[in-house]
One Martini backbone bead per residue (centre of mass of N, CA, C, O) as a GRO file, in nm:
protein
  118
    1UNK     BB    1  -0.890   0.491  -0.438
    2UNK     BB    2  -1.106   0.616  -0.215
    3UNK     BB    3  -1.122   0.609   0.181
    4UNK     BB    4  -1.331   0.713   0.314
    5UNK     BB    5  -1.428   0.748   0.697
    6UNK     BB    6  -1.223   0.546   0.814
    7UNK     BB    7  -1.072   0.794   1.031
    8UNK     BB    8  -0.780   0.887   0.970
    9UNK     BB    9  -0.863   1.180   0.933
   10UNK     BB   10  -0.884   1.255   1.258
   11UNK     BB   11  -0.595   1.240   1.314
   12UNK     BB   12  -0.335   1.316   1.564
   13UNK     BB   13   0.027   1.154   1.547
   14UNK     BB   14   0.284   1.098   1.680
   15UNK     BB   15   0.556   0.978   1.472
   16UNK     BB   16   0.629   0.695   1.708
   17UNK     BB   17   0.376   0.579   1.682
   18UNK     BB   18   0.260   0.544   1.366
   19UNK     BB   19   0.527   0.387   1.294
   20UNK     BB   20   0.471   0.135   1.479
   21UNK     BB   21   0.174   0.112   1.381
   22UNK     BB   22   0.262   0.075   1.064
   23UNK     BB   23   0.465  -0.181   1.119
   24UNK     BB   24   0.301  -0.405   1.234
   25UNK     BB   25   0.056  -0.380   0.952
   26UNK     BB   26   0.269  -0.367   0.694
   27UNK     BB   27   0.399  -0.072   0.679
   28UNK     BB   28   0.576   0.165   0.495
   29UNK     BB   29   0.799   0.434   0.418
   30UNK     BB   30   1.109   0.466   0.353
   31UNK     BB   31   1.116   0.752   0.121
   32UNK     BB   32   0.799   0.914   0.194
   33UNK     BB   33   0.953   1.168   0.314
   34UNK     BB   34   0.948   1.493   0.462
   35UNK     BB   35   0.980   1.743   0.653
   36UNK     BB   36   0.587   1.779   0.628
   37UNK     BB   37   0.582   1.449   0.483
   38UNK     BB   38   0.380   1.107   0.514
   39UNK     BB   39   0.409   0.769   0.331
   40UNK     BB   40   0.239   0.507   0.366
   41UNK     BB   41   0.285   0.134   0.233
   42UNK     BB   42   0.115  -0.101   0.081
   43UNK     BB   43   0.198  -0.432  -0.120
   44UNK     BB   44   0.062  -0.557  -0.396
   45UNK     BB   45   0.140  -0.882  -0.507
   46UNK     BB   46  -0.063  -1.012  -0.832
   47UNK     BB   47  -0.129  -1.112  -1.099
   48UNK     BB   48  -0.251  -0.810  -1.149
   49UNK     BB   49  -0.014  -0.696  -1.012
   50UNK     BB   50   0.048  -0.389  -0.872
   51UNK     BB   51  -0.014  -0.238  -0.569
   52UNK     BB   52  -0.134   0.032  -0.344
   53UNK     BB   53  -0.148   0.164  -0.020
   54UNK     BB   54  -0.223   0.492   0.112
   55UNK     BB   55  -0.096   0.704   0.401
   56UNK     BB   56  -0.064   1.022   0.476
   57UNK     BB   57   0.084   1.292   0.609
   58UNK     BB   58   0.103   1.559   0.823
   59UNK     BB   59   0.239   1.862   0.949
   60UNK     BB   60   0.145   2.009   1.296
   61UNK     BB   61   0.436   2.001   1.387
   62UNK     BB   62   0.730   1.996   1.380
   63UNK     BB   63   0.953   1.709   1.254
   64UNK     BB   64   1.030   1.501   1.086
   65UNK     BB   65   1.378   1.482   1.048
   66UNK     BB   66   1.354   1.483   1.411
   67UNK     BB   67   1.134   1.302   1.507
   68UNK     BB   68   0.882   1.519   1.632
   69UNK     BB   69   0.599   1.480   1.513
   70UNK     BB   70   0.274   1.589   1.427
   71UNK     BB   71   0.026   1.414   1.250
   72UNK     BB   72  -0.211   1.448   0.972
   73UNK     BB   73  -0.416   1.238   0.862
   74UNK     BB   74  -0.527   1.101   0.560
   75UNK     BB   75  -0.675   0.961   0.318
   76UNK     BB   76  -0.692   0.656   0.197
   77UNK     BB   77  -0.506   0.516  -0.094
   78UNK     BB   78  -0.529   0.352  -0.459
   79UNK     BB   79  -0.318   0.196  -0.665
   80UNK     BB   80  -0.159   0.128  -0.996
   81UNK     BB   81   0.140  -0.007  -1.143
   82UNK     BB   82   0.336   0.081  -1.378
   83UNK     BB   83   0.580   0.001  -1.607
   84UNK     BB   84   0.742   0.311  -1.644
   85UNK     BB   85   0.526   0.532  -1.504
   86UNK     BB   86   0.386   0.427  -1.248
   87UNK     BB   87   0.110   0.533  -1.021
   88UNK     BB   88  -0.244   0.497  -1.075
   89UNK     BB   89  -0.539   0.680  -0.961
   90UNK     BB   90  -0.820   0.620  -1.110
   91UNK     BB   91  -1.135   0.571  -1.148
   92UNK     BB   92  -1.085   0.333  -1.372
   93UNK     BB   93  -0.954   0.124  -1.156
   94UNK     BB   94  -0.878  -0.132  -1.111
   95UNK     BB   95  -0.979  -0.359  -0.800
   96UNK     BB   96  -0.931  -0.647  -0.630
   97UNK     BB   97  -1.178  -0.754  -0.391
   98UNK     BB   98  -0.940  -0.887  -0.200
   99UNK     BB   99  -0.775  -0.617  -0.167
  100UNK     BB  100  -0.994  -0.424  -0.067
  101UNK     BB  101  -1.070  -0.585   0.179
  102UNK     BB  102  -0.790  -0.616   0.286
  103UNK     BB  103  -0.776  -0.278   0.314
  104UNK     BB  104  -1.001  -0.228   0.500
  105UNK     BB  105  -0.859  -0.447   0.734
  106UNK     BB  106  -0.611  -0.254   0.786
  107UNK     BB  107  -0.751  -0.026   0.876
  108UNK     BB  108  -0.875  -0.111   1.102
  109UNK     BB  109  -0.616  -0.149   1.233
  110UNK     BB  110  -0.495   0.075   1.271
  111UNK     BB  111  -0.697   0.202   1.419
  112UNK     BB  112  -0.732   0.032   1.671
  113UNK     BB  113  -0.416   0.142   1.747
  114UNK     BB  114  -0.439   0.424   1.776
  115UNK     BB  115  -0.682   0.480   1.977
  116UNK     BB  116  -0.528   0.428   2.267
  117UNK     BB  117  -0.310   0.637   2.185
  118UNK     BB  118  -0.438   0.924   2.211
   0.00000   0.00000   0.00000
């Protein structure tokens, strides 16, 4: 599930901006970046399984591993992670609409905190 029209496809982030706020909104970083690249993640722990909401983003300028870059986000989506084979992000898959909900007023919080800073 792709979340487009955000806002935050549009957004260039310098890296230790994005970082305090998606720590304040409950994302994480984690091991998911490299030279060019971050994604933090949302989980969702439910009866119905585990989910991941994720939000990538690359340079546009610097170096992310040494953290002055300024990062191009791009449309966060959403997975459901299955046990052995990792995260299926497929259109056929369900997800509860507690989560995507709770995903949606995620995302605009995030807006929200990053558009006065930039």
């Amino acid at each position: 599930m792709i979340f487009e029209n955000s806002g935050l496809e549009k957004m260039v982030v310098p890296q230790d901006v994005l970082q305090n706020v998606m720590n304040k909104n409950g994302w994480v970083l984690g091991g998911s970046w490299d030279y060019e690249r971050m994604t933090f993640d949302y989980k969702y722990e439910i009866p119905e399984g585990i989910y991941y909401l994720r939000l990538p983003g690359y340079a546009v300028e610097g170096d992310v591993g040494a953290n002055n870059a300024r990062l191009q986000l791009m449309d966060p989506y959403m997975g459901k992670h299955y046990y052995p084979t990792g995260v299926e992000y497929g259109a056929d898959e369900y997800f509860p609409e507690r989560i995507v909900e709770h995903a949606v007023n995620n995302i605009r919080s995030v807006v929200k905190d990053l558009q006065p800073l930039l």
